[in-house]
VEXDREN-2710 file (C-alpha; in Angstrom, 1 decimal):
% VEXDREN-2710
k/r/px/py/pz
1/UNK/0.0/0.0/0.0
2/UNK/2.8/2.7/1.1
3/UNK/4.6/1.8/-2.1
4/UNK/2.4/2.9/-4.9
5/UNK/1.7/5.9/-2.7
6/UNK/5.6/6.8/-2.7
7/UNK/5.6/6.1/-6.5
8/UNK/3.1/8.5/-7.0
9/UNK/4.2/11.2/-4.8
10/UNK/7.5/11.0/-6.6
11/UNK/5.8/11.5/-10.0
12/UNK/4.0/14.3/-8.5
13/UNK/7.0/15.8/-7.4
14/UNK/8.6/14.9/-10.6
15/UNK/6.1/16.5/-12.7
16/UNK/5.9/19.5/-10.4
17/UNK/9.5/20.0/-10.9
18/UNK/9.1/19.8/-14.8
19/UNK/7.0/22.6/-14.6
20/UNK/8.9/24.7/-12.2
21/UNK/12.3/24.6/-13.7
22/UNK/10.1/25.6/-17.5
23/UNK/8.5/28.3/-15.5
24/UNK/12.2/29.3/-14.6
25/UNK/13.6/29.1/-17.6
26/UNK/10.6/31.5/-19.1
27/UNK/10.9/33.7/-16.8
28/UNK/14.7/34.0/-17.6
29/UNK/13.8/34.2/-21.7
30/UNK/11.5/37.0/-20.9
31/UNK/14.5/39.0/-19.0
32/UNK/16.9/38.5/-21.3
33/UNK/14.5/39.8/-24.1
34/UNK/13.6/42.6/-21.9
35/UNK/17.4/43.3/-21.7
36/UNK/18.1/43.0/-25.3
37/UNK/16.3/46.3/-26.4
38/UNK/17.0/46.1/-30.0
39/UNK/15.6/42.5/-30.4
40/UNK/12.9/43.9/-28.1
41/UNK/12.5/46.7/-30.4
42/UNK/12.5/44.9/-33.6
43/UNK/9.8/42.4/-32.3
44/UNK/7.3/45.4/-32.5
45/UNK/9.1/47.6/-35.5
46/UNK/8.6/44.9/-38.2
47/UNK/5.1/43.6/-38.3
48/UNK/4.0/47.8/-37.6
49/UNK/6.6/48.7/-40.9
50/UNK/4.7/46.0/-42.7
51/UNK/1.2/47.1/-41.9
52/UNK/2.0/51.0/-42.5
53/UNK/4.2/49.7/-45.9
54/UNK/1.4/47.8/-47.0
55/UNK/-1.6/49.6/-46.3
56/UNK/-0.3/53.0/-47.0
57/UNK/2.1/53.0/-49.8
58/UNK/1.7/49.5/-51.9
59/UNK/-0.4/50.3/-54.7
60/UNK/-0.8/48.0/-57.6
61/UNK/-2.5/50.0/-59.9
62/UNK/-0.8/53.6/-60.0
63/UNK/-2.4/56.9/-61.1
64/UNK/-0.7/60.5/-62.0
65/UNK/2.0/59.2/-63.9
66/UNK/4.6/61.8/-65.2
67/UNK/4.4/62.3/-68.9
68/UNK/5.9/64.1/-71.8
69/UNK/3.7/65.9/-74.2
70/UNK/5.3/67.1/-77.7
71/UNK/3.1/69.9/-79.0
72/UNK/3.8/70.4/-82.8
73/UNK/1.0/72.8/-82.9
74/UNK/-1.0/74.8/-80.3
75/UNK/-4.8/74.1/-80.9
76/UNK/-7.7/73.5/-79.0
77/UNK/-8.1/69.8/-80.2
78/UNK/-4.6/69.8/-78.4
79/UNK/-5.8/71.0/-75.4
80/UNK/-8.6/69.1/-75.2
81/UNK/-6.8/65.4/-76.0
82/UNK/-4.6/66.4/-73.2
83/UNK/-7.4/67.3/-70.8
84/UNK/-8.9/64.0/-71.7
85/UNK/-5.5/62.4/-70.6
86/UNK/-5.4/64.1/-66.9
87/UNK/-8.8/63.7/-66.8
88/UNK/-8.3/59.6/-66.6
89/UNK/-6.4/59.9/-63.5
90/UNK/-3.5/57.5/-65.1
91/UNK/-1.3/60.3/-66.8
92/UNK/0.1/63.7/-65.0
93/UNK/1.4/66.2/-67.6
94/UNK/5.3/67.1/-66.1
95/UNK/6.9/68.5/-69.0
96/UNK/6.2/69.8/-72.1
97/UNK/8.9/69.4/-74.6
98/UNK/10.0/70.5/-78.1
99/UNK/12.1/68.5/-80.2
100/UNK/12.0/64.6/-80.6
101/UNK/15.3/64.3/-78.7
102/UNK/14.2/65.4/-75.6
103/UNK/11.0/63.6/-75.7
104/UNK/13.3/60.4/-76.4
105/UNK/16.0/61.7/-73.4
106/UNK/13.1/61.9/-70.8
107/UNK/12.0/58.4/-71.5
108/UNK/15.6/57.2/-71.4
109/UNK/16.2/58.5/-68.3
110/UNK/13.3/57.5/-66.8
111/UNK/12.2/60.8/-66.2
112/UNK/9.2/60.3/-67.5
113/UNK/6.6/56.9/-68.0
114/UNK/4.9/58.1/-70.9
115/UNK/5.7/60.8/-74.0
116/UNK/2.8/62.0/-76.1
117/UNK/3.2/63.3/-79.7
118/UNK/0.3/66.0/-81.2
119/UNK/1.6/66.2/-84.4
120/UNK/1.6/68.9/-86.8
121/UNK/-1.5/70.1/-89.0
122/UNK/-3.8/67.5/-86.2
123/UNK/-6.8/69.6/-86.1
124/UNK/-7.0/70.4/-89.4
125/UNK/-7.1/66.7/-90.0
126/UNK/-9.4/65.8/-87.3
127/UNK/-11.8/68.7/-88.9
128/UNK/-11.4/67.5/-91.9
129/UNK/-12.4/63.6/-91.1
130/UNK/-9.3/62.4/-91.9
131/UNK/-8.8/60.4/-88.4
132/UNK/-4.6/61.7/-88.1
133/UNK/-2.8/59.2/-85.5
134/UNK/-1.8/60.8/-81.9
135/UNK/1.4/59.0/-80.7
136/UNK/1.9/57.4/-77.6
137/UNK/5.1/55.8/-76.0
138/UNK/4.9/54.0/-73.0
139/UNK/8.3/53.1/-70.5
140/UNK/7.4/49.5/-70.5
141/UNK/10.2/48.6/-68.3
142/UNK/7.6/47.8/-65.8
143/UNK/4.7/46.3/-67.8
144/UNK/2.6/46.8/-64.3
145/UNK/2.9/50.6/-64.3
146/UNK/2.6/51.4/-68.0
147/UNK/-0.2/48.2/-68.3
148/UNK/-3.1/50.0/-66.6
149/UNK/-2.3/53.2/-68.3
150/UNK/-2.5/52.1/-71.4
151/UNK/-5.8/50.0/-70.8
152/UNK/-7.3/53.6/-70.1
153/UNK/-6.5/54.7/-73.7
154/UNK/-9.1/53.0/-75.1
155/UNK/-12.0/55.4/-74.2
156/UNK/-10.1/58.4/-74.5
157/UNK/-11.1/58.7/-78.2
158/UNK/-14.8/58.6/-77.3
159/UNK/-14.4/61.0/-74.5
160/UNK/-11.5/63.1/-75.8
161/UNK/-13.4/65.8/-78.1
162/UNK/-16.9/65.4/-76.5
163/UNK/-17.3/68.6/-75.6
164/UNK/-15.6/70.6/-78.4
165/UNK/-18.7/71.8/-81.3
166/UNK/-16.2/72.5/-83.7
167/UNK/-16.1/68.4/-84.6
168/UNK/-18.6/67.0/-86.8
169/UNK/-20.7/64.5/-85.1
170/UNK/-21.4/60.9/-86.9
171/UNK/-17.9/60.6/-87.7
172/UNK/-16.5/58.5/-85.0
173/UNK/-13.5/58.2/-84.4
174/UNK/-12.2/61.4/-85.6
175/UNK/-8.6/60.2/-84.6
176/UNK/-6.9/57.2/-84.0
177/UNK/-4.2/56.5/-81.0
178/UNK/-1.0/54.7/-81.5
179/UNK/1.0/52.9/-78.8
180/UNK/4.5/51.8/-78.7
181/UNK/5.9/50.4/-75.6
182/UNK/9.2/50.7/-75.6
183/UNK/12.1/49.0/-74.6
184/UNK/9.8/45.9/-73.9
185/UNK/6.9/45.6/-76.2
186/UNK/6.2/41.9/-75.3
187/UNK/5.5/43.1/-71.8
188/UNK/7.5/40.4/-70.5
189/UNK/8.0/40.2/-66.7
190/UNK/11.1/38.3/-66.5
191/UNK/13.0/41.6/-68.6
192/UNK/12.2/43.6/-65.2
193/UNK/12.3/41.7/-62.6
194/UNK/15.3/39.6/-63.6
195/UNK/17.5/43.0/-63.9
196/UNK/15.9/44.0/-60.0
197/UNK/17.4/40.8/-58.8
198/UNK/20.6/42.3/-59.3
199/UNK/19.8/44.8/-56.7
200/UNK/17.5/43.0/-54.8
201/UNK/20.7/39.9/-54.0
202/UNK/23.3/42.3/-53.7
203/UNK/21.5/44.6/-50.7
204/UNK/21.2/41.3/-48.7
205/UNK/23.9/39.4/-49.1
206/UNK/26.3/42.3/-48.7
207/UNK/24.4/43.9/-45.6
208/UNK/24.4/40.9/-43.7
209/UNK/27.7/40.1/-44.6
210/UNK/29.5/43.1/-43.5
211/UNK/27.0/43.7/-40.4
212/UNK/28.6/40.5/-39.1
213/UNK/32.2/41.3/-39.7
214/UNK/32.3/43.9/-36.7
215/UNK/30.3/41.7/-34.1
216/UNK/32.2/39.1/-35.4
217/UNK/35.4/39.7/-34.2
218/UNK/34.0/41.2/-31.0
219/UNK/32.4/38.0/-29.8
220/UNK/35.2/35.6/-30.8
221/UNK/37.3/37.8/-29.1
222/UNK/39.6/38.5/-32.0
223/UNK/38.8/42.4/-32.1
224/UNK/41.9/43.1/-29.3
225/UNK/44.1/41.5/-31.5
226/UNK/43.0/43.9/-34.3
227/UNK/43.2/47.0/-32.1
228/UNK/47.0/46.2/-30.9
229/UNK/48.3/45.5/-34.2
230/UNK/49.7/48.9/-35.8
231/UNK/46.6/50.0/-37.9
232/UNK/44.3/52.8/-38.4
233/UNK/39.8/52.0/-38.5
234/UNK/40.0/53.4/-41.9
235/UNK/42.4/50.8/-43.2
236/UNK/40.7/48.4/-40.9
237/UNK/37.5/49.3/-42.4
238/UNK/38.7/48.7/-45.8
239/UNK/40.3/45.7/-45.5
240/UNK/36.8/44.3/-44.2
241/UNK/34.7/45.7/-47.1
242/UNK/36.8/44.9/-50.7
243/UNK/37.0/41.4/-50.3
244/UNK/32.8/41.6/-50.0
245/UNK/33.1/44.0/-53.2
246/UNK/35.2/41.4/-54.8
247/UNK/32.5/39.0/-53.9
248/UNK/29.8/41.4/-55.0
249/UNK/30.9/41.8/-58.3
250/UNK/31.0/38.1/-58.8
251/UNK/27.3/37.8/-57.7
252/UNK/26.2/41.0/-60.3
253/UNK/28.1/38.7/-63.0
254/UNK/26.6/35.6/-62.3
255/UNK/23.1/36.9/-62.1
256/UNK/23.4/39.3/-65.4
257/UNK/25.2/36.6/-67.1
258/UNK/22.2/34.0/-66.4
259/UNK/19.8/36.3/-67.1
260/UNK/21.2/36.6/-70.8
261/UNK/21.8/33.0/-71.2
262/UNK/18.4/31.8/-69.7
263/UNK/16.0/34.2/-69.4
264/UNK/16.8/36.3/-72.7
265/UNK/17.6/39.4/-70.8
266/UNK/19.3/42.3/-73.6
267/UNK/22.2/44.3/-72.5
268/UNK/22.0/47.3/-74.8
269/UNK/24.0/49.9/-73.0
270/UNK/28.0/49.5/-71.7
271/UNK/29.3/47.1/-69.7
272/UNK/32.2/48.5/-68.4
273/UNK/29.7/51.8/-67.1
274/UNK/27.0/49.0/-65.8
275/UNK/30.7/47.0/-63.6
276/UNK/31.5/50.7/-62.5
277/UNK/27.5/51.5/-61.0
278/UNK/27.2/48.0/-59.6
279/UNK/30.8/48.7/-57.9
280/UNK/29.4/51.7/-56.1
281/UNK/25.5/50.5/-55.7
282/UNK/28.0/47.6/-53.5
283/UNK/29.8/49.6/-51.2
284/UNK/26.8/51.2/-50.2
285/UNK/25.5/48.6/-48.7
286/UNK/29.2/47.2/-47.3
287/UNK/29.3/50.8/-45.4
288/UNK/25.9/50.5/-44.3
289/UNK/25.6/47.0/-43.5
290/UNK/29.0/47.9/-41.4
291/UNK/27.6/50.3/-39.7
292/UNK/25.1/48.2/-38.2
293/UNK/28.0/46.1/-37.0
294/UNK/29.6/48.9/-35.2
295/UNK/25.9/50.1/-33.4
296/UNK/25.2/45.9/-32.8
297/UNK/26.5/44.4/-29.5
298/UNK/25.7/40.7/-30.6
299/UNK/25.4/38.8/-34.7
300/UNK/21.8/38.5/-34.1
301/UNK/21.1/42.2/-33.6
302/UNK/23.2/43.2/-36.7
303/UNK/20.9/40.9/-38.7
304/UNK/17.9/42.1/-37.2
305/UNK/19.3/45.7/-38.4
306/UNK/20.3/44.3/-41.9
307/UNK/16.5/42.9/-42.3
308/UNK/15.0/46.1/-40.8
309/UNK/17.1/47.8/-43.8
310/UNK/16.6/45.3/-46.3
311/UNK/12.1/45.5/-46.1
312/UNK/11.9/49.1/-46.7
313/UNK/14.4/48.7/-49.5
314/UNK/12.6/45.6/-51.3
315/UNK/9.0/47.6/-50.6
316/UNK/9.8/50.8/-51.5
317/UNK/12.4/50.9/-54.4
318/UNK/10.1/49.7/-57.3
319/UNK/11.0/46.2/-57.4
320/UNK/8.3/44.7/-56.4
321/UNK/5.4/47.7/-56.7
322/UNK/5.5/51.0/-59.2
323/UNK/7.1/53.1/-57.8
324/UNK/5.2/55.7/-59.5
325/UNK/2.3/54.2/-57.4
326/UNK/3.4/55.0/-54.3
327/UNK/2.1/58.1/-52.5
328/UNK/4.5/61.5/-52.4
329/UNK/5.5/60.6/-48.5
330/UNK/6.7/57.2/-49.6
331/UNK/8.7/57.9/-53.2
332/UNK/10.5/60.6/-50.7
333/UNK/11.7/57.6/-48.8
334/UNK/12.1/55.5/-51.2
335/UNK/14.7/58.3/-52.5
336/UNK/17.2/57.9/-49.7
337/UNK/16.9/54.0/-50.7
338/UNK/20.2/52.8/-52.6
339/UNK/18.3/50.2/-54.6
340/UNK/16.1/52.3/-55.6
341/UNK/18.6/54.3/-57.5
342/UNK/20.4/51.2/-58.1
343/UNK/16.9/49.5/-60.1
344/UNK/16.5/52.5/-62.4
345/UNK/20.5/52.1/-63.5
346/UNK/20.5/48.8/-63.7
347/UNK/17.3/48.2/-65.9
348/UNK/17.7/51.4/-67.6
349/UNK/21.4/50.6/-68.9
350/UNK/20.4/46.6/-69.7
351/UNK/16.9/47.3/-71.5
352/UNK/17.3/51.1/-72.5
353/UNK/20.7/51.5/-73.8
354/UNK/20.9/54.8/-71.5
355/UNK/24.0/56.9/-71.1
356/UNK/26.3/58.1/-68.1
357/UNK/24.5/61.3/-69.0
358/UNK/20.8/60.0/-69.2
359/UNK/22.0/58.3/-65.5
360/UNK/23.5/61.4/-63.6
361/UNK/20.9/62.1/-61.2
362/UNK/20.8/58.8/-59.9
363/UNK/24.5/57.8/-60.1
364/UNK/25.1/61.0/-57.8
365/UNK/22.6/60.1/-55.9
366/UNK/24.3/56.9/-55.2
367/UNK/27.5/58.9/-55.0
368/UNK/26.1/60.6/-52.1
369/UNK/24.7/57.8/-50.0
370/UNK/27.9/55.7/-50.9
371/UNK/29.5/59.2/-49.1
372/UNK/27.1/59.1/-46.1
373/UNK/27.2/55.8/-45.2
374/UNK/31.0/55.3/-45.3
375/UNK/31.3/58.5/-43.1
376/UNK/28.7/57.4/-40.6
377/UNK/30.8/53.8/-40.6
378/UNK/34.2/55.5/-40.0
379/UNK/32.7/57.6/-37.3
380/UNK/31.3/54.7/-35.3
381/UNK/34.3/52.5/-35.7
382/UNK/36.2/54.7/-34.2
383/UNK/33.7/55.5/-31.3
384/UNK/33.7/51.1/-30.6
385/UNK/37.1/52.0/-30.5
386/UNK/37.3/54.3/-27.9
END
C-alpha cells in the first residue's frame, strides 16, 4: 500500500519539478529579451513597418504618372486630347517638350513613363475627317505601371473631343491613338524583374555580410588582436569591405550573365559603365551594413538591423510595386533607398541602352549615400574603439 503511494508522490513531485524549472527558464527568456532592447525593439518595428508599408504606400494600380507631351501645334483639339488624358487619372502632364530628342531623353532616363506626340496640321485633319494618329510611347520597363495606363486609352477617343462643337458628329473616331511600348513591347516580366534581382541579391547578401564582420570579431574575441596590431579603423574598415566587393561583383556577374543566357535578358547599354554602377551601388550597402556592425553588440542584432534595412528597400524601391504608385510621402523615402537608385541604372542601362548622361541624377545620388554611409561607418568604428 505505502509503495504505490511513494511512486506516485515521486511523480507528483517529478512532474511539479518539470514545470517549475520551464517556469524558470521563461521567466529568464523574458528578461533576457527585456534586456536586449534592440531585439525587443525589432519584435514590434517589423510587423507595424509592414502594416504602414502595405496599407499605406503599396499600390498596384498607380495613377498620376509623369508624362511628356510634344506639341507640334497649339490648338484647342490639343488641349482638349490632353485634358482627356489628366482627366483619366493615369497620366500627369510634367513637362512639355520641343524637339524629338528630348522627348526620347526623358524616356531614357526614366524621367518620364509616358511621352505624347500632337503632331503637326492634327486639327485640321481631325476637322477635316481624316482620323490623323496621336502618338503614344509607353516606359514598359515595368509592364505593371505602363499596363493599366495604357488599358485607359481606349475610351479616350470617345471621350477626348466630346465637348468641343467644332467636330462633326457621326464621324466617330475622328482620330486614331498609336502605342508603342518601348524597350519591352512583349511586356514580359522576367526583362524587369530579372534585372531587380541584381539589386534585390546584392543589398542582402552584402548587408548581412558586413554587419557580421564587426560583431564578429568582437564575440570571438579576436577584435583586441586587431586593435593592438599597428593599424588605423579606416584601413581596418577597408580591409573588411573589398574582399565583399570582390564578392559582390561576382554575384552582379553571375546573375546578369544568367539572365542573358536563360532568361533572354538584352544588355543594350556598356558594360564597363554598368561594372562601374554596380561597384558603387556595393559599397553602399558594405558601409551601411558595417555600420550596423559597429551600433550591434551581438550577430543576431546586426541581422535584425540588416533585415529592418533590407524590407523598406525591397517595398519601397520599385522592385516589387510602381514606384510611381506609391504616394508622395513614400517615393520621398524611397529616395534615400540605394536600390532604388540602383533599379532605375541597372534596368535602364540593360533594357534602354541609356548613357552616363541620361543616369546622372541617380548615379550622384548613389554617390552621395555611398559618401554618407561610409562617413557614418568611419565615425562609429572609431567611437567602438574608444
Amino acid at each position: 500500500m505505502n509503495a504505490p503511494r511513494a511512486a506516485a508522490g515521486r511523480r507528483g513531485r517529478s512532474v511539479f519539478d518539470f514545470w517549475r524549472r520551464t517556469y524558470a527558464m521563461l521567466v529568464k527568456e523574458f528578461i533576457q529579451l527585456k534586456r536586449d532592447r534592440v531585439s525587443f525593439a525589432m519584435i514590434i518595428m517589423i510587423p507595424l513597418v509592414q502594416l504602414l508599408l502595405f496599407g499605406y504606400a503599396i499600390n498596384t494600380n498607380p495613377r498620376h504618372l509623369p508624362t511628356a507631351v510634344l506639341l507640334q501645334e497649339q490648338t484647342d483639339v490639343g488641349r482638349s486630347i490632353l485634358k482627356a488624358l489628366e482627366n483619366t487619372k493615369y497620366f500627369e502632364v510634367t513637362h512639355v517638350v520641343r524637339s524629338e530628342a528630348e522627348f526620347d531623353r526623358l524616356l531614357a532616363s526614366g524621367t518620364v513613363l509616358f511621352a505624347i506626340e500632337i503632331p503637326a496640321n492634327f486639327e485640321r485633319a481631325v476637322r477635316r475627317g481624316d482620323r490623323p494618329a496621336l502618338l503614344v510611347a509607353a516606359d514598359a520597363t515595368d509592364p505593371v505601371a505602363a499596363g493599366s495606363a495604357m488599358g485607359a486609352l481606349g475610351t479616350l477617343v470617345q471621350t477626348a473631343l466630346v465637348h468641343d462643337r467644332a467636330i462633326p458628329e457621326g464621324v466617330p473616331p475622328p482620330f486614331d491613338i498609336r502605342t508603342h511600348a518601348r524597350y519591352n513591347p512583349a511586356a514580359n516580366t522576367s526583362l524587369n524583374i530579372v534585372p531587380g534581382l541584381v539589386g534585390t541579391i546584392l543589398t542582402m547578401t552584402m548587408l548581412i555580410f558586413t554587419a557580421l564582420s564587426v560583431t564578429r570579431e568582437i564575440e570571438r574575441g579576436t577584435m583586441e588582436s586587431l586593435l593592438a596590431m599597428p593599424i588605423t579603423p579606416v584601413e581596418i574598415m577597408l580591409g573588411k569591405i573589398i574582399p565583399y566587393i570582390i564578392v559582390g561583383f561576382v554575384q552582379a556577374a553571375l546573375i546578369i550573365g544568367m539572365g542573358i543566357g536563360l532568361f533572354g535578358v538584352p544588355l543594350l547599354g556598356s558594360l564597363t559603365m554598368l561594372a562601374l554602377l554596380s561597384t558603387l551601388f556595393i559599397t553602399t550597402n558594405l558601409s551601411v551594413g558595417y555600420t550596423f556592425s559597429t551600433i550591434a553588440q551581438n550577430q543576431l542584432q546586426a541581422m535584425q538591423m540588416s533585415m529592418m534595412f533590407f524590407l523598406p528597400n525591397i517595398l519601397l524601391s520599385g522592385f516589387m510595386f510602381p514606384f510611381a504608385g506609391m504616394p508622395g510621402w513614400a517615393q520621398w523615402i524611397g529616395e534615400f533607398l540605394p536600390l532604388t537608385h540602383y533599379l532605375r541604372i541597372v534596368r535602364a542601362i540593360m533594357l534602354k541602352g541609356a548613357t552616363l548622361a541620361d543616369l546622372h541624377f541617380d548615379t550622384l545620388a548613389l554617390a552621395g549615400l555611398t559618401l554618407i554611409a561610409m562617413t557614418i561607418a568611419i565615425t562609429r568604428f572609431r567611437r567602438t574603439l574608444d
